[in-house]
Backbone as XML, in Angstrom:
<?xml version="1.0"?>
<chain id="A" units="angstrom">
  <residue number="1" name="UNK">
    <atom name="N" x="11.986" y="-1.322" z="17.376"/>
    <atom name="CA" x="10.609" y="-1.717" z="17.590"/>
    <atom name="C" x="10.550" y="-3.236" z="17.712"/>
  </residue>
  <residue number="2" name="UNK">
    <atom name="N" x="10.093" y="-3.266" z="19.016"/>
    <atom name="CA" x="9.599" y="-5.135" z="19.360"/>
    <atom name="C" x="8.218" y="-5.540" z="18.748"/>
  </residue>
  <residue number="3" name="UNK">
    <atom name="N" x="8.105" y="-6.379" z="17.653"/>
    <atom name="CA" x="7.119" y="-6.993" z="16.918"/>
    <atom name="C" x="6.775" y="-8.464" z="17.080"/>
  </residue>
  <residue number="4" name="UNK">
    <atom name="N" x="7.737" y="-9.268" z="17.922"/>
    <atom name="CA" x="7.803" y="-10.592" z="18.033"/>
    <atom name="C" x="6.395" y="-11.388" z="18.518"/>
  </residue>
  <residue number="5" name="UNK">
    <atom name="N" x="6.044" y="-12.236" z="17.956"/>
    <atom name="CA" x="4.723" y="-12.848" z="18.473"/>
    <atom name="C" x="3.642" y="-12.166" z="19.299"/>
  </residue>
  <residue number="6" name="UNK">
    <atom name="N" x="3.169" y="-10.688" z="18.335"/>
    <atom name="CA" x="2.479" y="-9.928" z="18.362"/>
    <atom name="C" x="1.021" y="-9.965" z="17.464"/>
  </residue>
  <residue number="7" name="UNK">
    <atom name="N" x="0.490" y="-9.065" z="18.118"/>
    <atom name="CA" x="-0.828" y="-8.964" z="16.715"/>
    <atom name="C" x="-0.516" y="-7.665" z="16.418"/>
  </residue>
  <residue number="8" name="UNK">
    <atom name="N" x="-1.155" y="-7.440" z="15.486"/>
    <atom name="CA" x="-0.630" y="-6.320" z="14.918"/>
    <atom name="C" x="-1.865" y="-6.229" z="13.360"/>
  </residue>
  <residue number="9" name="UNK">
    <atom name="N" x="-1.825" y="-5.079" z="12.808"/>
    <atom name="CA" x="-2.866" y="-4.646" z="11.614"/>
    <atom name="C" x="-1.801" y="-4.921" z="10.018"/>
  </residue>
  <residue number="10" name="UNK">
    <atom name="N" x="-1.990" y="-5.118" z="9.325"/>
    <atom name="CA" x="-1.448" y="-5.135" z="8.091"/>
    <atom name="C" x="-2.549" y="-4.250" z="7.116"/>
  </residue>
  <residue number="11" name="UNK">
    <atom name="N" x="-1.841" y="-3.150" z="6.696"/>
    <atom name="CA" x="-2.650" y="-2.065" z="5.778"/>
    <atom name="C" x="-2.514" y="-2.410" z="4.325"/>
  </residue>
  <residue number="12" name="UNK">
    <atom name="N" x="-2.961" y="-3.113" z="3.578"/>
    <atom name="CA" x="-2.533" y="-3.135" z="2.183"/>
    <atom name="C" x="-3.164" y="-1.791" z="1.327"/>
  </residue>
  <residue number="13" name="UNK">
    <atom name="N" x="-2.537" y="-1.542" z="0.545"/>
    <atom name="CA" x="-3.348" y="-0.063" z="-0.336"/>
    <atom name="C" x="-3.068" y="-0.809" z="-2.048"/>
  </residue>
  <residue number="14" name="UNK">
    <atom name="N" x="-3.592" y="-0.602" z="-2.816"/>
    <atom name="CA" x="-3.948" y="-1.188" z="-4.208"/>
    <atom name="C" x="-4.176" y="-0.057" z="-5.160"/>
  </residue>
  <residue number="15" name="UNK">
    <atom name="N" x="-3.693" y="0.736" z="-5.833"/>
    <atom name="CA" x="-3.814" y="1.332" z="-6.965"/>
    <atom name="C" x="-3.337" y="1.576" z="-8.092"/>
  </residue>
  <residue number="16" name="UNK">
    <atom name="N" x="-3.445" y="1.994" z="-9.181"/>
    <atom name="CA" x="-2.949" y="2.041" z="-10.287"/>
    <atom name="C" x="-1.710" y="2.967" z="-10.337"/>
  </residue>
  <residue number="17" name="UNK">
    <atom name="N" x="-0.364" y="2.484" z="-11.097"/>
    <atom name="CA" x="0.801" y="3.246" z="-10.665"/>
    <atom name="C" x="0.620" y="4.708" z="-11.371"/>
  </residue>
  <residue number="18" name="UNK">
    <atom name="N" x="-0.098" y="5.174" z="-12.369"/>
    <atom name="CA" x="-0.516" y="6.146" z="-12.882"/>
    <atom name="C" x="-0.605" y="7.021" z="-11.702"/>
  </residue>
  <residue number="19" name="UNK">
    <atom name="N" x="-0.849" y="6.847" z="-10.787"/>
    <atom name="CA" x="-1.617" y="7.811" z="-9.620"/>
    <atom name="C" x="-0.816" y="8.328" z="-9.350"/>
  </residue>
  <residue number="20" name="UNK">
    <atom name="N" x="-0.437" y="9.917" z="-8.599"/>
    <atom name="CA" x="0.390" y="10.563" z="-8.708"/>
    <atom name="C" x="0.255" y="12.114" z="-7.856"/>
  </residue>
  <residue number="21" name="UNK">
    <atom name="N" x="1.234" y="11.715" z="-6.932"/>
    <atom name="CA" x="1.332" y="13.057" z="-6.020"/>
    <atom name="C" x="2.286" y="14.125" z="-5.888"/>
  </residue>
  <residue number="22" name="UNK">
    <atom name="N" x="1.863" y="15.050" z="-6.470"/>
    <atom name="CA" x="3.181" y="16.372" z="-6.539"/>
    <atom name="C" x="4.192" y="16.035" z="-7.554"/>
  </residue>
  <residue number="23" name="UNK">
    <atom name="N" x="3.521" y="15.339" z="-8.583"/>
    <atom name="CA" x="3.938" y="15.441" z="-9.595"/>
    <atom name="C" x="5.135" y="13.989" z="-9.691"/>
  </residue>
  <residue number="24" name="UNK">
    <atom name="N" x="4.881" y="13.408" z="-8.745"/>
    <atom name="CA" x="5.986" y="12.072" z="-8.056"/>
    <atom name="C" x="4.783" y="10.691" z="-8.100"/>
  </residue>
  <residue number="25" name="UNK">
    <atom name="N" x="5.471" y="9.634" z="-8.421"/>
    <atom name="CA" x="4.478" y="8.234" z="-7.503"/>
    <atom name="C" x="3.640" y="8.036" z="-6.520"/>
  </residue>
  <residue number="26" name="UNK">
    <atom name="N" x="2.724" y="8.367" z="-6.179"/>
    <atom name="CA" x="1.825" y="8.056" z="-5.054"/>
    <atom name="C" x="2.464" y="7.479" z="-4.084"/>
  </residue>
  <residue number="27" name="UNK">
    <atom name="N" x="3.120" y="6.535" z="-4.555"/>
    <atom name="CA" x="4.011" y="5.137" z="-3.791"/>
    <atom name="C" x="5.080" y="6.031" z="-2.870"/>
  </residue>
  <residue number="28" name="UNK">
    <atom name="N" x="5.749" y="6.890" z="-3.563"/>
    <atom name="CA" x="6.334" y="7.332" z="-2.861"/>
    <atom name="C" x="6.389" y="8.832" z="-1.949"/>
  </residue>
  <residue number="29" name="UNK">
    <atom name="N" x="5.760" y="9.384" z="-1.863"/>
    <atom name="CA" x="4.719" y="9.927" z="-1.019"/>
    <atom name="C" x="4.751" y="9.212" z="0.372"/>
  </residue>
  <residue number="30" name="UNK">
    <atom name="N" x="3.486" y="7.836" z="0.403"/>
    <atom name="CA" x="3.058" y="7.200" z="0.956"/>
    <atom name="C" x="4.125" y="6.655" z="2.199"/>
  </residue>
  <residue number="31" name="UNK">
    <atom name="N" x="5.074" y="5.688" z="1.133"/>
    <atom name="CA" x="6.627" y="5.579" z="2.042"/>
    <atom name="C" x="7.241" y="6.411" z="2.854"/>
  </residue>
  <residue number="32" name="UNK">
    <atom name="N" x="7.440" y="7.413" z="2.114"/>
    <atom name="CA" x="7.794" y="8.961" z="2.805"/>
    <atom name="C" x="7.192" y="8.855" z="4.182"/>
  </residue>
  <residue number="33" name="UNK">
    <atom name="N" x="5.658" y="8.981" z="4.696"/>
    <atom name="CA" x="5.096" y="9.413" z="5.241"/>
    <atom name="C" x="4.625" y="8.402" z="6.217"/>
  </residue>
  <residue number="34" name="UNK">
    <atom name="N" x="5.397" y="7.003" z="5.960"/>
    <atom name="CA" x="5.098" y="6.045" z="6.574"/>
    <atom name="C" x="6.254" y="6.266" z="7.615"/>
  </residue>
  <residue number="35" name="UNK">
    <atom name="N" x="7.541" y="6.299" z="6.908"/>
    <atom name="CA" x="8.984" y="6.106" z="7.479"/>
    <atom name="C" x="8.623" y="7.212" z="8.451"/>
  </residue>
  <residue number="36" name="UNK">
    <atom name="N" x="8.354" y="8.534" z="8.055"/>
    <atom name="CA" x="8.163" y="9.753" z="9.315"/>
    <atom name="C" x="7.537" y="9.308" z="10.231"/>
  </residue>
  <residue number="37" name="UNK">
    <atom name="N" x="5.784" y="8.726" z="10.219"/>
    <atom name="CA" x="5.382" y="8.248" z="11.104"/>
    <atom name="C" x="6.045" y="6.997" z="12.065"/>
  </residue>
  <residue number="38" name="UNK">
    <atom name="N" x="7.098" y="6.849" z="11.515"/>
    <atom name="CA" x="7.810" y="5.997" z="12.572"/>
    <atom name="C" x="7.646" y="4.428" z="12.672"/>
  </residue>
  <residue number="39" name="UNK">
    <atom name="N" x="6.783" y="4.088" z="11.309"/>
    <atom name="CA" x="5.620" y="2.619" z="11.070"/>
    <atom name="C" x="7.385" y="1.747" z="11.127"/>
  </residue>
  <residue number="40" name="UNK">
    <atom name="N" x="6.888" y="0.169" z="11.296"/>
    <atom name="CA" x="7.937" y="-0.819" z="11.391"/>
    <atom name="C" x="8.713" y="-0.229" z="9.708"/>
  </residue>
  <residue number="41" name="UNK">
    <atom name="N" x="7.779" y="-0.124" z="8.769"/>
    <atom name="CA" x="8.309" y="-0.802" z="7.521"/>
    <atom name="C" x="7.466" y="-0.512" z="6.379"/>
  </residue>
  <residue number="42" name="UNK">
    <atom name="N" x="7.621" y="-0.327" z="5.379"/>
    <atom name="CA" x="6.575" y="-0.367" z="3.917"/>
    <atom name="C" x="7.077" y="-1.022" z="2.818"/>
  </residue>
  <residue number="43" name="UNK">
    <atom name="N" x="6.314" y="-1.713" z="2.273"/>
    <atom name="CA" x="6.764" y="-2.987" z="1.177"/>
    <atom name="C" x="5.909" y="-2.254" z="-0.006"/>
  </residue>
  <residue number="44" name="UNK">
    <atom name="N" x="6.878" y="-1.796" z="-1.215"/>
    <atom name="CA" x="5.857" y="-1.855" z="-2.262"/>
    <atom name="C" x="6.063" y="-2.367" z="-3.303"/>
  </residue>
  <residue number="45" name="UNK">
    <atom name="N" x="5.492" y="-3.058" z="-4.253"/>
    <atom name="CA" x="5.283" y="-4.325" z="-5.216"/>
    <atom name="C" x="4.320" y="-3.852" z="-6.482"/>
  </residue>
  <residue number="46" name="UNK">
    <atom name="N" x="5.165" y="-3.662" z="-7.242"/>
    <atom name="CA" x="4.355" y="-3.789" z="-9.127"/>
    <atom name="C" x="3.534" y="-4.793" z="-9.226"/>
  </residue>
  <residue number="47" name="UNK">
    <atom name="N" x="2.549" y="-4.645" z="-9.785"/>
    <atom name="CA" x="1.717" y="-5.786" z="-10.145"/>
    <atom name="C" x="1.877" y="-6.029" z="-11.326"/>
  </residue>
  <residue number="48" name="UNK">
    <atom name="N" x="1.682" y="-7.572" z="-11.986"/>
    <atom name="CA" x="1.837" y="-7.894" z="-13.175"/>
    <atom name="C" x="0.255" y="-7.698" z="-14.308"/>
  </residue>
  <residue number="49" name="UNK">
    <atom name="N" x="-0.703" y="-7.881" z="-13.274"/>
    <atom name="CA" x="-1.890" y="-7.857" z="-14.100"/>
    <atom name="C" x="-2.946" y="-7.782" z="-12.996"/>
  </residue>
  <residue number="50" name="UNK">
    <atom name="N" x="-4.208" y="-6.901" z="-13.321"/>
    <atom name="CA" x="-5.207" y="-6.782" z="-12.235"/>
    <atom name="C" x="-7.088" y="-5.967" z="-13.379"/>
  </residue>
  <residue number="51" name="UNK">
    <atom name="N" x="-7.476" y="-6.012" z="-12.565"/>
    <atom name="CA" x="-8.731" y="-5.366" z="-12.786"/>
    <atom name="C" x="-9.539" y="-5.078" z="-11.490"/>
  </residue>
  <residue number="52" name="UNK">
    <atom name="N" x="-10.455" y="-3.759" z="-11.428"/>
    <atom name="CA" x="-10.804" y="-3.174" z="-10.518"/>
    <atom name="C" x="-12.114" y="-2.734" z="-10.164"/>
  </residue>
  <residue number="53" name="UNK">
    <atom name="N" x="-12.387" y="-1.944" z="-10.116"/>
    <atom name="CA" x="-13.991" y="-0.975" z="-10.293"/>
    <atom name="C" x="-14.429" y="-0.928" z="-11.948"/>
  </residue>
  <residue number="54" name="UNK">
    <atom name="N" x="-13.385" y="-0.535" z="-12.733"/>
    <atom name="CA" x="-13.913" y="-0.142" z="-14.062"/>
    <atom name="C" x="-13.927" y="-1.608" z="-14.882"/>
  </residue>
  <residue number="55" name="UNK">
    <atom name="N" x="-13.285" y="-2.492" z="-14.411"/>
    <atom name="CA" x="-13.677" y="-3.726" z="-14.879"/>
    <atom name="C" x="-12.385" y="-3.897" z="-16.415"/>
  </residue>
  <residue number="56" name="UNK">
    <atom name="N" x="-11.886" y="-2.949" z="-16.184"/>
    <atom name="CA" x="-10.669" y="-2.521" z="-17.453"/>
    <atom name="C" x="-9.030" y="-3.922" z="-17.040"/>
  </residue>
  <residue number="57" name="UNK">
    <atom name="N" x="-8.876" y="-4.789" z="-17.570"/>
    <atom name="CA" x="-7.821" y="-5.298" z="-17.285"/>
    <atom name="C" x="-6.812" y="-4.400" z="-17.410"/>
  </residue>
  <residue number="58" name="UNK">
    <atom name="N" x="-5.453" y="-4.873" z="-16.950"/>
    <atom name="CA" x="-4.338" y="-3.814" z="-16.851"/>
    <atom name="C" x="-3.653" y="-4.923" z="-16.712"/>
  </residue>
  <residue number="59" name="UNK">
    <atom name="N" x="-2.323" y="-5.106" z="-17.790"/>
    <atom name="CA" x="-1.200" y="-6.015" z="-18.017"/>
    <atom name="C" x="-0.311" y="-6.210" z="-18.550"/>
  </residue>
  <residue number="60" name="UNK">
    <atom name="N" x="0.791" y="-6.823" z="-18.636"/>
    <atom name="CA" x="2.135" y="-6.831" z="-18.832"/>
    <atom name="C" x="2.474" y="-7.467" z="-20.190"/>
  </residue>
  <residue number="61" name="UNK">
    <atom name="N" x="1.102" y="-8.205" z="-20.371"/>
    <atom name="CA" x="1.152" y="-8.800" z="-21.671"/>
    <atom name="C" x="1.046" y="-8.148" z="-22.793"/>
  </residue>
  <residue number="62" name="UNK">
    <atom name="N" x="2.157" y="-8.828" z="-23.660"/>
    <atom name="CA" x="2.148" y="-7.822" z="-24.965"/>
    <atom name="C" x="0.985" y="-7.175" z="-25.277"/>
  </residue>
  <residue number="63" name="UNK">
    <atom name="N" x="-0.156" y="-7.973" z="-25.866"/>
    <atom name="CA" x="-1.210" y="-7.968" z="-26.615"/>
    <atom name="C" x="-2.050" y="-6.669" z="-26.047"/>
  </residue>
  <residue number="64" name="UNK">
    <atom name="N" x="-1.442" y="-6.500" z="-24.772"/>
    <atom name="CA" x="-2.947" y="-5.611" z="-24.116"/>
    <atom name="C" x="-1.655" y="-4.891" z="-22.874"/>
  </residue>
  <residue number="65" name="UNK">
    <atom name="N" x="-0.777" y="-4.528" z="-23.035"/>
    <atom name="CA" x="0.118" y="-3.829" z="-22.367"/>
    <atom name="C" x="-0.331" y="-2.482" z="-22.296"/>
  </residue>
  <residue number="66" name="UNK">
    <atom name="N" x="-0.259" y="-2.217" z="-20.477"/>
    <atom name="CA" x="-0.806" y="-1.266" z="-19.871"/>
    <atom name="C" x="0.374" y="-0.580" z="-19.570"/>
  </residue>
  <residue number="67" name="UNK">
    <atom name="N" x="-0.043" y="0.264" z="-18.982"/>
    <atom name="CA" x="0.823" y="2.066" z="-18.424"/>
    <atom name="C" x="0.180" y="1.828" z="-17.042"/>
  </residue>
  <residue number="68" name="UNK">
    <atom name="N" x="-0.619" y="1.222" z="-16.802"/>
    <atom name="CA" x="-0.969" y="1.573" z="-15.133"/>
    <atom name="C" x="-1.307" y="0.730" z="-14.642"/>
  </residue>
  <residue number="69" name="UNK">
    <atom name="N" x="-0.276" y="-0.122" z="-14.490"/>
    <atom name="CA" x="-0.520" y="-1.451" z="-13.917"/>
    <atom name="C" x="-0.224" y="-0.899" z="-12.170"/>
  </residue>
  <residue number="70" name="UNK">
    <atom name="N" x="-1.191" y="-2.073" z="-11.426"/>
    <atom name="CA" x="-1.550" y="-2.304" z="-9.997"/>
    <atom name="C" x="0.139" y="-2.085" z="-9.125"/>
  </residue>
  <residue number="71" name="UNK">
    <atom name="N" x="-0.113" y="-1.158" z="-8.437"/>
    <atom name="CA" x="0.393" y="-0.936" z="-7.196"/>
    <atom name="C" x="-0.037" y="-1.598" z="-6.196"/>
  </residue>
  <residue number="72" name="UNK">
    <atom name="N" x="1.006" y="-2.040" z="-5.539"/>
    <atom name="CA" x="0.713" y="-2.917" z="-3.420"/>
    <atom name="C" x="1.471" y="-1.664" z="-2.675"/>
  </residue>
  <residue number="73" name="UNK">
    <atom name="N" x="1.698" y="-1.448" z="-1.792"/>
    <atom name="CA" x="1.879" y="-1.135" z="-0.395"/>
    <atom name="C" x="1.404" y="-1.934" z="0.169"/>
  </residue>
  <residue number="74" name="UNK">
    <atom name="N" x="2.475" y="-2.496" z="1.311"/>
    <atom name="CA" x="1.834" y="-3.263" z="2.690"/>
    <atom name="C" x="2.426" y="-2.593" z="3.457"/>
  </residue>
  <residue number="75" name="UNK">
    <atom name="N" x="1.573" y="-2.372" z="4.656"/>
    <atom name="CA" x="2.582" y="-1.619" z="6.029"/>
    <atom name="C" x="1.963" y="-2.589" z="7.024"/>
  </residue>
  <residue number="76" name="UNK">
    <atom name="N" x="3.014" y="-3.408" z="7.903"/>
    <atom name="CA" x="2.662" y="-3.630" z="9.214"/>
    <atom name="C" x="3.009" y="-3.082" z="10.555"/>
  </residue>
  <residue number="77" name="UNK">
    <atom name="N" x="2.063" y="-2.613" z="11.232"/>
    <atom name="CA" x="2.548" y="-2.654" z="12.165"/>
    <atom name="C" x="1.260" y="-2.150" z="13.558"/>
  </residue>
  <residue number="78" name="UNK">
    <atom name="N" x="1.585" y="-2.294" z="14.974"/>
    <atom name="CA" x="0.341" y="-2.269" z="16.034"/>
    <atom name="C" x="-0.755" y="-1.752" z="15.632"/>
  </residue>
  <residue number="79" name="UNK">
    <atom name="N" x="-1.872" y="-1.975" z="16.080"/>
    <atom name="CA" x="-3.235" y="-1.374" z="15.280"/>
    <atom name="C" x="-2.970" y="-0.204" z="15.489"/>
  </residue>
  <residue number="80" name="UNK">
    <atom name="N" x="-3.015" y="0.671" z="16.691"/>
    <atom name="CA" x="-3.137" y="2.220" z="17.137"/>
    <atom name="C" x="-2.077" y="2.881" z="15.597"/>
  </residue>
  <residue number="81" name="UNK">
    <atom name="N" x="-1.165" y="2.538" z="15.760"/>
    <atom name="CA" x="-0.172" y="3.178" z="14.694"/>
    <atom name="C" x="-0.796" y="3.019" z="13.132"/>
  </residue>
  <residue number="82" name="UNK">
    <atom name="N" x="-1.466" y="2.185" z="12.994"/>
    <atom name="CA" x="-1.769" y="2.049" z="11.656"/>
    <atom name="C" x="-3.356" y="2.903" z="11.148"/>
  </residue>
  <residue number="83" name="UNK">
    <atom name="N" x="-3.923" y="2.509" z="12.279"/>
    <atom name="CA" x="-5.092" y="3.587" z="12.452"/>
    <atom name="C" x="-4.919" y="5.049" z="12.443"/>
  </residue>
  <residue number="84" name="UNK">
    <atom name="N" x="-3.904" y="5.696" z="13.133"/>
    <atom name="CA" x="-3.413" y="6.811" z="12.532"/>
    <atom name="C" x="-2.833" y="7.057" z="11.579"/>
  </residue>
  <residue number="85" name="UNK">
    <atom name="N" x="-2.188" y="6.311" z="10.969"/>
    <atom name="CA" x="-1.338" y="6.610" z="9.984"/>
    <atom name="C" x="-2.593" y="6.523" z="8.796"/>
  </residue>
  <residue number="86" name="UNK">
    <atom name="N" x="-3.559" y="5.637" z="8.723"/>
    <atom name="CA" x="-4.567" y="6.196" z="7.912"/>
    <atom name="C" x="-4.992" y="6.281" z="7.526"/>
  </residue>
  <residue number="87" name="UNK">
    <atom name="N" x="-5.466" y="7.607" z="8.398"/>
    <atom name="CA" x="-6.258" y="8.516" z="8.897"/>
    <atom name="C" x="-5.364" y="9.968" z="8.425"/>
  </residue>
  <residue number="88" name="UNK">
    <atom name="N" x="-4.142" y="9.429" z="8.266"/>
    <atom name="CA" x="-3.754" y="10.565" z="8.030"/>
    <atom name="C" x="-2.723" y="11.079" z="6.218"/>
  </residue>
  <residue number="89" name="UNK">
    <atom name="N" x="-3.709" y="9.618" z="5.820"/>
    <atom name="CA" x="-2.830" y="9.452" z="4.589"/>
    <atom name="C" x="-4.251" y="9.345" z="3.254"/>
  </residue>
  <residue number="90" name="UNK">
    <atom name="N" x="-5.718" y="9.049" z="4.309"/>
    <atom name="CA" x="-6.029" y="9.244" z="3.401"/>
    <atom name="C" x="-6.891" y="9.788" z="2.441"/>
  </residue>
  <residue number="91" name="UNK">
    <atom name="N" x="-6.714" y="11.261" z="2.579"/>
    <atom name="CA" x="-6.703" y="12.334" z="1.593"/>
    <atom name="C" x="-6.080" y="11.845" z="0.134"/>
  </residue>
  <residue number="92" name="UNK">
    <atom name="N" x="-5.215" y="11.123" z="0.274"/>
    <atom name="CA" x="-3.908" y="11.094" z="-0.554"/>
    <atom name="C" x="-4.588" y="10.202" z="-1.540"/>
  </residue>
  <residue number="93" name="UNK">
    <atom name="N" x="-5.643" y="9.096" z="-1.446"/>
    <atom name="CA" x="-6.187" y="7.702" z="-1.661"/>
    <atom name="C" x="-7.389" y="8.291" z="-2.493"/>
  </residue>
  <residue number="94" name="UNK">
    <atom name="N" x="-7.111" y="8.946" z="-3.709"/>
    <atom name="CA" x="-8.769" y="9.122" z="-4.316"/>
    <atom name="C" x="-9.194" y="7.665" z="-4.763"/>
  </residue>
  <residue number="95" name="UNK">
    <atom name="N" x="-8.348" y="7.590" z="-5.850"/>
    <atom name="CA" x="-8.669" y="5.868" z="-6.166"/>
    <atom name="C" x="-7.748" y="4.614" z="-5.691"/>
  </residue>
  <residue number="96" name="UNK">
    <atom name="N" x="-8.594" y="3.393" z="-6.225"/>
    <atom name="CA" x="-8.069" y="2.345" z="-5.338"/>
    <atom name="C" x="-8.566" y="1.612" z="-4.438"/>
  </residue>
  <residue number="97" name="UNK">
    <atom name="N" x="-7.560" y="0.848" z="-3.331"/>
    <atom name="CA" x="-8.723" y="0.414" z="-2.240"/>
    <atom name="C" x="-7.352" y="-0.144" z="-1.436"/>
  </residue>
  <residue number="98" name="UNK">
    <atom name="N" x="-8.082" y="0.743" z="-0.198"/>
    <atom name="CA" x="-7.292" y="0.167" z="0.767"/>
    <atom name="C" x="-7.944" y="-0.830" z="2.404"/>
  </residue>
  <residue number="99" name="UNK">
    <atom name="N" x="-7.230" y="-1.803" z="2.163"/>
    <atom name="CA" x="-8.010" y="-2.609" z="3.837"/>
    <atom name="C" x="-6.718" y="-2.733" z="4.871"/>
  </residue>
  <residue number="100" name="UNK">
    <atom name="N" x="-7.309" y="-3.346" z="5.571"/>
    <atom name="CA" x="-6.504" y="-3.271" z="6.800"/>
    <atom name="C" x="-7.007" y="-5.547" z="7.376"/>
  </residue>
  <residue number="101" name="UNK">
    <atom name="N" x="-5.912" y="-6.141" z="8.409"/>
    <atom name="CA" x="-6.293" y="-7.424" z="7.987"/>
    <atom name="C" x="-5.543" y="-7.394" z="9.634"/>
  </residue>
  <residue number="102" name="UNK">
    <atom name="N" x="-5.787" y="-8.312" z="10.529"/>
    <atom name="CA" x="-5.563" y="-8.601" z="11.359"/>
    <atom name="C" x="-4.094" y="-9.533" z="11.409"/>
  </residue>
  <residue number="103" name="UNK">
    <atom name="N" x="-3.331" y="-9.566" z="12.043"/>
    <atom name="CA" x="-2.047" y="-10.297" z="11.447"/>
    <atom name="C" x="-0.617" y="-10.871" z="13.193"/>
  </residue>
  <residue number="104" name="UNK">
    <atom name="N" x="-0.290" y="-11.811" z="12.953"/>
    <atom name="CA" x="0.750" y="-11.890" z="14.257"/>
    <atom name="C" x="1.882" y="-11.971" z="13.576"/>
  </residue>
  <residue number="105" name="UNK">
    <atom name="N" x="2.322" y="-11.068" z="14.366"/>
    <atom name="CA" x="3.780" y="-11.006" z="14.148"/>
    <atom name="C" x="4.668" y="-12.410" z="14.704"/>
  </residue>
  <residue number="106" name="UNK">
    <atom name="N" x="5.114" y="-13.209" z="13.500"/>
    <atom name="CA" x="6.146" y="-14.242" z="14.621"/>
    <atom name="C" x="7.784" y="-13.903" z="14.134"/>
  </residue>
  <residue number="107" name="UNK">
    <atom name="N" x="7.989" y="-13.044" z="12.774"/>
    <atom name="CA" x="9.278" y="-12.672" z="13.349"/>
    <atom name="C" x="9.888" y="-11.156" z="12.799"/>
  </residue>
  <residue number="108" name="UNK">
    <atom name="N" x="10.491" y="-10.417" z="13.194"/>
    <atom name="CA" x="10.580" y="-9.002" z="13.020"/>
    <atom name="C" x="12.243" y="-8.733" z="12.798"/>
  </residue>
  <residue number="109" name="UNK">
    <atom name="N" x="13.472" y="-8.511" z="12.615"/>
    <atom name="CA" x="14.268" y="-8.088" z="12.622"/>
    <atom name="C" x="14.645" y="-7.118" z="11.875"/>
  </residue>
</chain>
């Protein structure tokens, strides 16, 4: 896949790692279903500390050490592909929040 000094969509998805599909990571699910769809790539990243809708911090710090600290997914890649992909992922997304961000590609390998 040619990505070079392109535009292209960047999907970030944000949820708590608690979340959980078929009895597995959400996260990985998601990857799964990215790689099938054929997407450039999926990046996913632990978060150290966050707060959300419920206004509940979630963190790494002793004092107040969480179990469900913040999940990332980023997927880039052409809008059409990312627009399907979802569209088709998200059933999967009860909680959380996912956007999408306009983005150029300047280098891909």
């Amino acid at each position: 896949m040619e990505l070079k000094n392109e535009e292209a969509l960047k999907l970030t998805i944000i949820y708590g790692e608690n979340d959980q599909y078929n009895h597995h990571p959400l996260y990985v699910e998601i990857v799964k279903r990215a790689h099938e769809f054929g997407l450039a790539g999926a990046t996913v990243v632990r978060g150290i500390e966050s707060y959300g809708r419920t206004n509940h911090i979630h963190s790494t710090r002793i004092l107040s050490l969480s179990s469900d600290l913040p999940i990332v997914i980023t997927i880039i890649d052409l809008e059409e592909k990312i627009t399907e992909f979802y569209k088709s992922i998200a059933e999967l997304l009860g909680g959380g929040i996912a956007f999408v961000e306009k983005v150029t590609v300047l280098h891909y390998s």
